[in-house]
Structures are given as C-alpha cells and as structure tokens.
TORKOL-936591 format. One record per residue (C-alpha): residue in three letters; x, y, z. Coordinates in steps of 0.25 Angstrom, whole numbers, padded with zeros to 4 digits, always signed. Each point is the difference from the previous one (the first is absolute). Layout:
REM residues N
AlaXYZ/...
This chain:
REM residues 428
Unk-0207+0390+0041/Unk-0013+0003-0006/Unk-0008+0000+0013/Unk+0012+0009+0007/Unk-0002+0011-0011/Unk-0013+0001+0001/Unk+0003+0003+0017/Unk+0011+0009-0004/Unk-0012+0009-0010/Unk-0009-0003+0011/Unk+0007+0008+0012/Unk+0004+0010-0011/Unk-0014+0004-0001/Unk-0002-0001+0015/Unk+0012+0008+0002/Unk-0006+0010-0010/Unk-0014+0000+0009/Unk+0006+0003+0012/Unk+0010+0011-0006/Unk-0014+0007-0004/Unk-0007-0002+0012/Unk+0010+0006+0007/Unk+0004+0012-0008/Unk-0017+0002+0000/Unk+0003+0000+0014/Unk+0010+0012+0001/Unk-0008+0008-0007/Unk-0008+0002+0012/Unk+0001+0013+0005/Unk-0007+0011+0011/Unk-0011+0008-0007/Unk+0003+0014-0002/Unk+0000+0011+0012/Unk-0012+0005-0002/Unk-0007-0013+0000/Unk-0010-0004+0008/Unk-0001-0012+0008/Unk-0010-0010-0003/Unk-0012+0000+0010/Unk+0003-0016+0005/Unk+0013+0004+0003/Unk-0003+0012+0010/Unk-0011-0007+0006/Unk+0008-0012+0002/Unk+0010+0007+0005/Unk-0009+0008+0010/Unk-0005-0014+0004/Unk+0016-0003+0003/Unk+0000+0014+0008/Unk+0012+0003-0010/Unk+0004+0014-0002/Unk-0002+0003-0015/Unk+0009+0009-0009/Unk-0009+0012-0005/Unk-0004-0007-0011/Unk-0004-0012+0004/Unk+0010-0010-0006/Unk+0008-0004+0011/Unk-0002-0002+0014/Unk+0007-0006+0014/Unk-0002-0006+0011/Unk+0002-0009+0011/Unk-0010-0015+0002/Unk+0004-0008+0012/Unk+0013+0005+0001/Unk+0004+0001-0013/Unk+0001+0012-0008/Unk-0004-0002-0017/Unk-0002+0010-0011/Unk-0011+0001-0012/Unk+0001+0005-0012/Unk-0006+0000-0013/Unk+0008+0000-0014/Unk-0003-0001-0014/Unk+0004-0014-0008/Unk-0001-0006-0012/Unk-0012+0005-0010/Unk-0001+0012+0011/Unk-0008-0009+0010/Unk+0000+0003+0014/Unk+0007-0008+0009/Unk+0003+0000+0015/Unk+0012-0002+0010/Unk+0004-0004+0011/Unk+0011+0001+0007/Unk+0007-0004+0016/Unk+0015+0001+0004/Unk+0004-0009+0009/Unk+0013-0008+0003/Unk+0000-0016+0000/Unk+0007-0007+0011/Unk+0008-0009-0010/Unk+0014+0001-0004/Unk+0003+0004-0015/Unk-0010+0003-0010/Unk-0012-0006-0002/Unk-0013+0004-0010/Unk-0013-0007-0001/Unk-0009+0002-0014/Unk-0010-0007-0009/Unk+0004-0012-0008/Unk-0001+0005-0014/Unk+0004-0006-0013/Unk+0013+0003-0003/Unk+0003-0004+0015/Unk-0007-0014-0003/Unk+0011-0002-0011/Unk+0010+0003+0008/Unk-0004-0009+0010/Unk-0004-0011-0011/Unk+0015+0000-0004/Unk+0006-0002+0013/Unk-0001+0014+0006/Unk-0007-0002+0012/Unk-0005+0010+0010/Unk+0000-0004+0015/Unk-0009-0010+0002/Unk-0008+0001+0013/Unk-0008-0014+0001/Unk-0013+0006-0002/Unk-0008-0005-0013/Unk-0008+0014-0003/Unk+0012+0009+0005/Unk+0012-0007-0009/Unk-0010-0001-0012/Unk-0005+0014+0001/Unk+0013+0010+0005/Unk+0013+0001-0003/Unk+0009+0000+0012/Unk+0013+0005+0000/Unk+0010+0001+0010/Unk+0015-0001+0007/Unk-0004-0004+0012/Unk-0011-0013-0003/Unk+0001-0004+0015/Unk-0005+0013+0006/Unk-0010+0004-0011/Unk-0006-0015+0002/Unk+0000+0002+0014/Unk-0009+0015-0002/Unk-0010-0007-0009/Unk-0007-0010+0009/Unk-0015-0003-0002/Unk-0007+0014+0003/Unk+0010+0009-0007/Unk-0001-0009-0013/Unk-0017+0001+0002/Unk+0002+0014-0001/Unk+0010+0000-0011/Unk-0009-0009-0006/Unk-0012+0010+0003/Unk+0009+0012-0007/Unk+0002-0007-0013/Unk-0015-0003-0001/Unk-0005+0015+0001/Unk+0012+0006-0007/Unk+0005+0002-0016/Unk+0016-0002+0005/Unk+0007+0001+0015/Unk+0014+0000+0002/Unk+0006-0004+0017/Unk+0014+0005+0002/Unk+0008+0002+0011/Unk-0003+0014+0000/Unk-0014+0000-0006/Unk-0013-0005-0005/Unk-0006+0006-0014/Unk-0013-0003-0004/Unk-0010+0004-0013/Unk-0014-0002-0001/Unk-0007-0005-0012/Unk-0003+0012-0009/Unk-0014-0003-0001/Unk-0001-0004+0014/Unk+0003+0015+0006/Unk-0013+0003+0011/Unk+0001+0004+0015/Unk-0002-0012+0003/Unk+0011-0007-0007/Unk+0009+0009+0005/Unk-0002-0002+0014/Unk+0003-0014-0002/Unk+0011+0001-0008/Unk+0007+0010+0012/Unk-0005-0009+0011/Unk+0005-0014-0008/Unk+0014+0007-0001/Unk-0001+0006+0016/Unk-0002-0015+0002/Unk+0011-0006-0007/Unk+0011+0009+0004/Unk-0004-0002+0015/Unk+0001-0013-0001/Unk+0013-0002-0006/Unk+0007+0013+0010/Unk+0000-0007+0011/Unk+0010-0005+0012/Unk+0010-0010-0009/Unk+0005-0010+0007/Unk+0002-0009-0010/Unk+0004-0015+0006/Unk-0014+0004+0008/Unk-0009+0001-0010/Unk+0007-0011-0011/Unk-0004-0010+0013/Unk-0013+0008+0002/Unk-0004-0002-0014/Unk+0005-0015+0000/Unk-0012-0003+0012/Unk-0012+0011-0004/Unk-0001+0001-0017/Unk-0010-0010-0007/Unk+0008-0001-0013/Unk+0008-0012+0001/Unk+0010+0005-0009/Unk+0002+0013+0007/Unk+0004-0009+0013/Unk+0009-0007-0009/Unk+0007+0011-0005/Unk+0001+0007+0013/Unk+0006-0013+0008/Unk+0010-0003-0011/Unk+0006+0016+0001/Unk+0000-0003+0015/Unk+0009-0010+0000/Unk+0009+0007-0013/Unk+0002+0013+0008/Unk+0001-0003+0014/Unk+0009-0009+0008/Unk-0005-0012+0008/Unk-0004+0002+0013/Unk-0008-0008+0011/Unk-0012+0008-0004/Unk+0000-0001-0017/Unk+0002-0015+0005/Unk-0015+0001+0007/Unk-0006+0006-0012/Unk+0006-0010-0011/Unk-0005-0011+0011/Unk-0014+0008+0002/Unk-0001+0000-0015/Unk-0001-0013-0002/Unk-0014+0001+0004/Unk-0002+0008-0012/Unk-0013-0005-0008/Unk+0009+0003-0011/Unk+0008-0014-0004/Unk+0010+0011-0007/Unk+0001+0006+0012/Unk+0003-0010+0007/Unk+0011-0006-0007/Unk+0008+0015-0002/Unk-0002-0001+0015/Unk+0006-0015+0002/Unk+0011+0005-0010/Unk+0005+0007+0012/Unk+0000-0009+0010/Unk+0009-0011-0001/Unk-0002-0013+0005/Unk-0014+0002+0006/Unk-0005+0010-0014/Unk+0004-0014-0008/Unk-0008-0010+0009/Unk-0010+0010-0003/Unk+0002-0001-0014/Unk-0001-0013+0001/Unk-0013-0003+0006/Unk-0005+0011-0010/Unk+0004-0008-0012/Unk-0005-0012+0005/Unk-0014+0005+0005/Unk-0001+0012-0005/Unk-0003-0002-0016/Unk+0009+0011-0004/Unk-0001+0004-0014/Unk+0013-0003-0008/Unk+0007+0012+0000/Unk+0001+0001+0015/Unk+0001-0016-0001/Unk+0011+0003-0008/Unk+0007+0010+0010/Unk-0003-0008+0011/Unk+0008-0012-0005/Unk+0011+0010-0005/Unk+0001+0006+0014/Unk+0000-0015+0007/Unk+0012-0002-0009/Unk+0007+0012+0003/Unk-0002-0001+0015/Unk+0005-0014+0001/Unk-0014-0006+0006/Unk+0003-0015+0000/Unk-0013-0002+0007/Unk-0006+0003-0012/Unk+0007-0011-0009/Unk-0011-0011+0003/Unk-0011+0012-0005/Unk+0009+0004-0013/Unk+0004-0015-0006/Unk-0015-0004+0003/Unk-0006+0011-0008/Unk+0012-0002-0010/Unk-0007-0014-0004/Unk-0013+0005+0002/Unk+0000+0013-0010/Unk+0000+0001-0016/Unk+0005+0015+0000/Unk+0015+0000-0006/Unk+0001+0014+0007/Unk-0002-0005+0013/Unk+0007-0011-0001/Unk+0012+0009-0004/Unk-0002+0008+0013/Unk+0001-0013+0008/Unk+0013-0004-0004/Unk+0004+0013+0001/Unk-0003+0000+0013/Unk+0007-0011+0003/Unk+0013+0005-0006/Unk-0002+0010+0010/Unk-0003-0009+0011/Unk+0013-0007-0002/Unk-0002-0013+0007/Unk+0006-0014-0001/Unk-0014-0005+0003/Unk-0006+0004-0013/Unk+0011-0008-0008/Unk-0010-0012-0002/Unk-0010+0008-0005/Unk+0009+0008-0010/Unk+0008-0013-0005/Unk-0012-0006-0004/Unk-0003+0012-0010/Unk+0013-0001-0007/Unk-0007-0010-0010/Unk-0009+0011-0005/Unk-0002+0003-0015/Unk-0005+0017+0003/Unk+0010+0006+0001/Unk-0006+0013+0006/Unk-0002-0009+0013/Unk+0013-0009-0001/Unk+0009+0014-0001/Unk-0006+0005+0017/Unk+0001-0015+0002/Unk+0014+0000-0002/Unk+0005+0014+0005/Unk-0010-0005+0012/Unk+0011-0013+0002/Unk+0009+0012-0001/Unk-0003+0005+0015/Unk-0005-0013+0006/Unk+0009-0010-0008/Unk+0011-0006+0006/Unk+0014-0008-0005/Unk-0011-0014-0003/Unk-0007+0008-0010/Unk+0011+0005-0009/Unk+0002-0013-0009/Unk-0014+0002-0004/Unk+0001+0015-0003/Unk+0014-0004-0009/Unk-0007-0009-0007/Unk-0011+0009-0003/Unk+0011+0011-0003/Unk+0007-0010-0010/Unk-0014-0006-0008/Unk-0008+0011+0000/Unk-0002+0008-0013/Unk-0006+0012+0005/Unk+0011+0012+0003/Unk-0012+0005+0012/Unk+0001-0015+0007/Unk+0014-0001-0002/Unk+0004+0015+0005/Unk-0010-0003+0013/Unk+0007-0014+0004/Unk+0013+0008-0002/Unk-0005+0011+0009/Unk-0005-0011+0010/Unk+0013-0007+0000/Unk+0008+0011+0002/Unk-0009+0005+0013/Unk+0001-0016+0007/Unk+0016+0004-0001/Unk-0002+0013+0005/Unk-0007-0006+0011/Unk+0009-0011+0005/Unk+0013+0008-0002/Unk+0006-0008-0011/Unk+0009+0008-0008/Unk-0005+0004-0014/Unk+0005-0010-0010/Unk+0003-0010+0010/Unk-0016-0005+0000/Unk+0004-0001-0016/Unk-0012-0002-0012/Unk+0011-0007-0008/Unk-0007-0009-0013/Unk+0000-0015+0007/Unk+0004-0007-0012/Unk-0012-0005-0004/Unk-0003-0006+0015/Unk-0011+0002+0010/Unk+0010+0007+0008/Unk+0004-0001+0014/Unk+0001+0011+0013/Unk+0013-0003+0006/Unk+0012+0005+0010/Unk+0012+0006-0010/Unk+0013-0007+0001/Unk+0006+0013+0000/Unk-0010+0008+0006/Unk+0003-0002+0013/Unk-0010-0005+0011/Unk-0012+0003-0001/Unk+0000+0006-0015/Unk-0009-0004-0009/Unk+0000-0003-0016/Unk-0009-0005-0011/Unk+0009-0013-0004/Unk+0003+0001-0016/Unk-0002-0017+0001/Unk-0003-0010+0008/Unk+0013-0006+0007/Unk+0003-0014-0007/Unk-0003-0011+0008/Unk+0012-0007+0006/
C-alpha cells in the first residue's frame, strides 16, 4: 500500500508538470502587427521561394509538390520560436495522430495504456502512435517513412502527424536559416511519404519481404492475416515467410498453415534452439493443431527438461492433441506428488483417456486431499463419459465401500452402459 501511494503522489506531480508545460504552451502567441519578422526567418523563407507576409512572419510555399507555411511566434519567456506547418490528407480510414513520447504519455502507457505499437525499437520507444485504423497506418509507415519521421523528431522541439496535418516547432534556440530549411524540407519529406496510393493488403505484404526490423515484419504479417480473408495468394506469402531470418517470424507464419506450418514448427523446435518463449508457443500451437507427429519430440523433451513451465505447456499440449496413444505416457504421471504438474496430467487423461483409465482417475478422486486434484479428476471423468456417450450418472463416482473398485456393465443400465460398482460382487 505504501509503495502504491507513493506512485499515486508520483504521477500527481507528473500530472501537475505536464499541466504546466502545456498551459506555458498556450501562451504562445503571433507578435504584434507591427512586428518585424526576424532576419532567419525571411531569409529562409526566400531560400524556400515562400511569398512572406509584409512583415516577414509568415510565409508559403510549395516544395516538391507539397505546399507548407512559416511562421514565427512568441512562446514562453518571450522567445522566438518557429513553425511549420502542411495540410495534407492521409489515406487511412479514421483518425490517426503521431507525437513525441513525453512523460505523462509514458505513465499512461506504463499502466496499461498503450499506443499502437508498430514493431520498430527506436519508433515505439520514442512516439506516441495513435490511431482507429492500426492495419492501414502500420501499412503507411514502412522503413523510409519511419526514417524520415525518425529525422523530424531529431531536428524538431515537437511534431504532430494527423490525417489532415503535420505540425512542427523548432527548438527556440535552435532558430537560423538553416534550420528552418531543414525543418520545412524534413516535414515536405514525411507527408510525401505517408500521401501516397493506399493499397493496403499491398503494402502490409510489401512490408512483410522489404523492412529490416524484425519486429516490424511480424506485426505486419500477423495484421495480414487478422484483416484479410485467406486466399491462394496470403497462402504464398505465409509459406514464403517461412524463410524469414526471424524464428518469430517464422512461427506467426507456420501458425497459419496448418499441417505443413506445424511440420515447420517442428523441425524448428528440434533444430532451431528457439528461446523459451517461442518454445513455449510452439509446443502450445503443436497442441492446438493436433500434430501427433510431434508426440515422440514433446514426451522426449518432457524427460529431458527441468523447467516446470515447459513441462506444463506439454501436457497441455497433449490435452489438446487428444490422443489415446499418449494414455501410457500420462498414466504413468498419475503417482506424481506436484501437483502443478499432476492437475494438466489429469485434465490431459481428460481428452486422450478412455473407459480403462477411469478406475484410476476414481481412486485418485476418492483419496486425494487436495480440492484442485479432486475438482480435475472430476472434470476428467465427466469429459471420458461425454466422450463415449454414456449418460450422465450412469458412469457413476459412487463411494466403493471401502473397496479397489471395479468398471463394470449396470444391471439396469441397459447394454452397453457403464457404472462405477458400489462393491465387488460376492463371490458364488
């Protein structure tokens, strides 16, 4: 409670900072009409070929197509600072806006308010990235246009991208011609790059072959596939991926293949030394899919590891394989004294078990003390009978009277029913 107060008085203060910087920031202003404009400023923009206001404090013109405006206003501690500004339209559905990280949006994002994350180290750490329409903006920013985004928040105090604008300040003790110039031709360059002809299933595939971040190639295969329906062609690039020199890459792209993505899979957890996250997603995905190819690879590595997590993820994985051919392996686990591992062993027997195993799951039902074991050999139980088509109450967990217990054909259940019997028959 302590250490949560102290976090509480923290981002008060934080909160408090940003409140001040920002109401410092509204107080910038044009100067006054009769105000001349500062030297750097007309120069810069004569560089620019801008046509200047009569007094030299705001200017237009066109760079490569793209038409910008300068000005000059007057900001805190009546410093000179500088502007500039471009309309343009983005090609991305809903509203999106690109700034600066700064402090307060770091809190956010510390307690669970993220920003779009793009894939990029340098470009996630340092902007904020919001947007409604994650698929198309990530699509827009391949590898040159975050370069020159990159290049604007090196030479600039603040930028904001919109879909219907870019806004950028120089430092105020960074104003000369020179910097000026490169402010406008650092903005020129990023809004001609993000409006461009949007086709976005193009360029997502584009970006998934051509951009050197890793992460970047991940994020754009795995929105491919989230927003677009399968077709022969997706099917080429998730099998082209798989060349990926990025294993996580390679296994997003496997995900999505079915059979052939898991005999990738596979080979990769045999061969390919993943780390243990991706080890970890790679036997959950075997499961999921139902690889019984892999059995032999996960019982193996089973007896081989000393990591609980990953021996967790394989008997998950076998749950979800759901095959009779792992009963051997996962009767021989019901003697276990952990109990983290003994719970997937038994809701594995749940899937894979059939009407042998269930004397041993009632006895482990019946002797058990802990209420976990006993819940998950009921579960178990409950899913053999669902299994087999055996009315509920019919395969009956009944107290056997102090006996081992037998499975055994009901006298009144009718043919093929089966019941836990309360005692053994007397001998005639």
């Amino acid at each position: 409670m302590e250490l949560f107060g102290i976090i509480i008085i923290f981002l008060i203060i934080f909160i408090a900072l940003a409140i001040r910087e920002n109401s410092k920031s509204k107080n910038n202003h044009f100067p006054g009409i009769n105000y001349a404009g500062p030297q750097y400023l007309i120069e810069a923009g004569k560089s620019l070929g801008c046509r200047m206001n009569a007094t030299g404090t705001y200017g237009t013109g066109t760079l490569d197509g793209v038409t910008f405006s300068l000005k000059t206003f007057v900001g805190q501690n009546e410093q000179l600072g500088t502007e500039v500004f471009i309309n343009h339209t983005l090609p991305v559905r809903g509203l999106s806006n690109i700034t600066k990280e700064n402090m307060l949006s770091r809190i956010k994002k510390d307690f669970g308010k993220d920003d779009v994350v793009i894939g990029d180290g340098f470009f996630d750490d340092k902007m904020l990235i919001k947007t409604q329409n994650s698929c198309g903006l990530a699509a827009l920013l391949n590898h040159n246009t975050r370069k020159r985004i990159q290049r604007l928040y090196e030479i600039s105090a603040s930028f904001e991208i919109s879909n219907s604008w870019i806004r950028t300040n120089l430092r105020f003790n960074d104003n000369s011609k020179q910097a000026i110039i490169d402010l406008v031709k650092a903005a020129v360059a990023v809004s001609a790059s993000l409006v461009r002809e949007s086709d976005t299933r193009q360029m997502l595939m584009d970006n998934i072959f051509s951009d050197p971040e890793p992460g970047v190639r991940l994020n754009n295969l795995e929105l491919l596939a989230s927003n677009f329906p399968s077709s022969p062609e997706l099917m080429q690039v998730y099998e082209d991926a798989l060349a990926d020199p990025s294993l996580n890459v390679q296994v997003a792209a496997a995900s999505l293949l079915g059979e052939k993505g898991m005999s990738h899979l596979l080979e990769l957890a045999k061969n390919g030394n993943p780390e243990k996250l991706l080890l970890l997603k790679i036997i959950r995905l075997l499961g999921e899919h139902r690889h019984l190819a892999g059995k032999n690879f996960l019982l193996d590595l089973f007896t081989r590891t000393g990591n609980r997590e990953i021996k967790i993820a394989i008997l998950h994985a076998c749950e979800g394989m759901a095959s009779e051919e792992l009963i051997p392996f996962l009767a021989g686990m019901l003697e276990e004294k952990d109990h983290t591992i003994l719970a997937p062993v038994i809701g594995a027997l749940g899937t894979c078990g059939n009407l042998d195993i269930m004397e041993r799951l009632y006895t482990l039902y019946k002797n058990s003390l802990h209420p976990g074991i006993r819940e998950e050999a009921s579960r178990a139980m409950s899913k053999i009978q669902g299994r087999f088509g055996v009315e509920r109450g019919w395969l009956s967990v009944a107290e056997l009277a102090g006996t081992e217990g037998g499975l055994s054909l009901a006298d009144e259940a009718g043919e093929g029913s089966l019941s836990l019997t309360e005692e053994k028959e007397s001998e005639e």
